[in-house]
C-alpha positions in Angstrom: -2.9 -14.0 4.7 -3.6 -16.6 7.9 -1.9 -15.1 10.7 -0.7 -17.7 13.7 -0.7 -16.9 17.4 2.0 -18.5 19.3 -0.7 -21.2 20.0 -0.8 -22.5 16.6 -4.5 -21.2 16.0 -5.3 -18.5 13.2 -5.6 -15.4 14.8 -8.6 -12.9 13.4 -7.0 -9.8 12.7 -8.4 -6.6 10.9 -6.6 -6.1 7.4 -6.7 -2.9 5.5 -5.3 -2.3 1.8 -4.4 1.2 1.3 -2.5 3.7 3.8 -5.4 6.2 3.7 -7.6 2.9 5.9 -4.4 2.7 8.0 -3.7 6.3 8.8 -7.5 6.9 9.9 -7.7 3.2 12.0 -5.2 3.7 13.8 -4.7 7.0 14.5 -1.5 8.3 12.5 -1.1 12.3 12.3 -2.4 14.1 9.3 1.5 15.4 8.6 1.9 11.3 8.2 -0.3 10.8 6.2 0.4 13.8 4.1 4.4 12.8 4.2 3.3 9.4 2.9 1.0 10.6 -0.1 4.1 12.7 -1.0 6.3 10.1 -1.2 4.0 7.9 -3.0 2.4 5.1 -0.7 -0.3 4.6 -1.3 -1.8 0.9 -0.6 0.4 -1.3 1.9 2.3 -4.1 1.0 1.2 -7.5 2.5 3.5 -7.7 5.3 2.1 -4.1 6.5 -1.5 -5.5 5.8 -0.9 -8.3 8.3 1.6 -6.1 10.8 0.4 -3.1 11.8 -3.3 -4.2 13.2 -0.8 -6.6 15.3 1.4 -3.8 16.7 -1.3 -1.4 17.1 -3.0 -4.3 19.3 0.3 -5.0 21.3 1.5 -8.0 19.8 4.9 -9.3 19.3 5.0 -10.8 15.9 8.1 -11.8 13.5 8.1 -11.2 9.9 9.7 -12.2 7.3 9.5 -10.9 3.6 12.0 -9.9 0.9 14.1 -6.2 0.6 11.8 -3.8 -0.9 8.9 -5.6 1.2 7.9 -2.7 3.3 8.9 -4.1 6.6 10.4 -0.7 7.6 7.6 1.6 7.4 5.6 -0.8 8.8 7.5 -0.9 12.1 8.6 2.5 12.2 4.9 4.3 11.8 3.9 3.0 15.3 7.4 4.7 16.2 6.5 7.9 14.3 3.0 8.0 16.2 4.6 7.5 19.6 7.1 10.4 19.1 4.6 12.5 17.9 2.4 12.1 20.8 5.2 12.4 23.3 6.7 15.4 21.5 4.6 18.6 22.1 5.7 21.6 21.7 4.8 24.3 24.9 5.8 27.5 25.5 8.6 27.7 27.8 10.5 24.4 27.1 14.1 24.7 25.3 14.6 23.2 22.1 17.7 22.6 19.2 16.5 24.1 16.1 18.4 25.7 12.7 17.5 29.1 12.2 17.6 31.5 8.9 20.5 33.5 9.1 20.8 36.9 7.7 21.4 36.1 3.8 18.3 33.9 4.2 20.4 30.7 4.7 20.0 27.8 7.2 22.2 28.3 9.7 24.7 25.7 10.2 24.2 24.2 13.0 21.0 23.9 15.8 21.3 27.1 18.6 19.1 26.5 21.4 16.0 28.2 21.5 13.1 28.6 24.2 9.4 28.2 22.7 7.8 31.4 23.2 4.3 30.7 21.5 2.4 28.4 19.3 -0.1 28.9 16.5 -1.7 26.7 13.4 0.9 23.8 14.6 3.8 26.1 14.6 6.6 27.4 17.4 7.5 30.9 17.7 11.2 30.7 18.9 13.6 32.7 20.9 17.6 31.4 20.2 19.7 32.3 22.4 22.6 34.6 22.0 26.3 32.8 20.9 
């Protein structure tokens, strides 16, 4: 695909064909990539091929491409990346979170709980009391 800059000369951009390329280039977390092997993507679509090297550089681009052309995952990994990176879990801050209740079920709504501890990626949680 021949991408134009809002000059009207080709712009050279780096193009990769599977996820995998994508994931590693620019960056994405390994639960992303995990979360997109699971749900079967595997190679990108052409419209992701020629959009995400031009959001991970900072462009502003338009597409345009039929339903089912991956245009949504294209623009919301950069969005998933972001909130990862801005959302780290450290002891002391206050978070929403379901719980398992008694019987084992989820409870049915968030409680508030403070992060007490972290380990292997994981928040040890104190709710507090209704």
């Amino acid at each position: 695909a021949i991408i134009m800059g809002t000059n009207g000369e080709p712009m050279k951009v780096s193009q990769y064909s599977t996820f995998q390329e994508a994931v590693e280039e620019f960056g994405y977390p390994p639960f992303l990539q995990a979360a997109l092997a699971r749900r079967g993507f595997f190679y990108l679509t052409p419209v992701q091929q020629c959009s995400l090297p031009l959001m991970r550089d900072g462009h502003d681009f338009m597409a345009s491409a039929f339903t089912g052309s991956g245009k949504t995952t294209a623009y919301l990994l950069p969005i998933l990346k972001s909130l990862n990176e801005g959302a780290r879990l450290v002891p002391g801050i206050q978070v929403a979170s379901h719980y398992k209740t008694k019987d084992g079920s989820r409870s049915a709504r968030p409680s508030i709980a403070t992060v007490r501890g972290m380990k292997n990626g994981l928040g040890a949680l104190e709710f507090e009391e209704a």
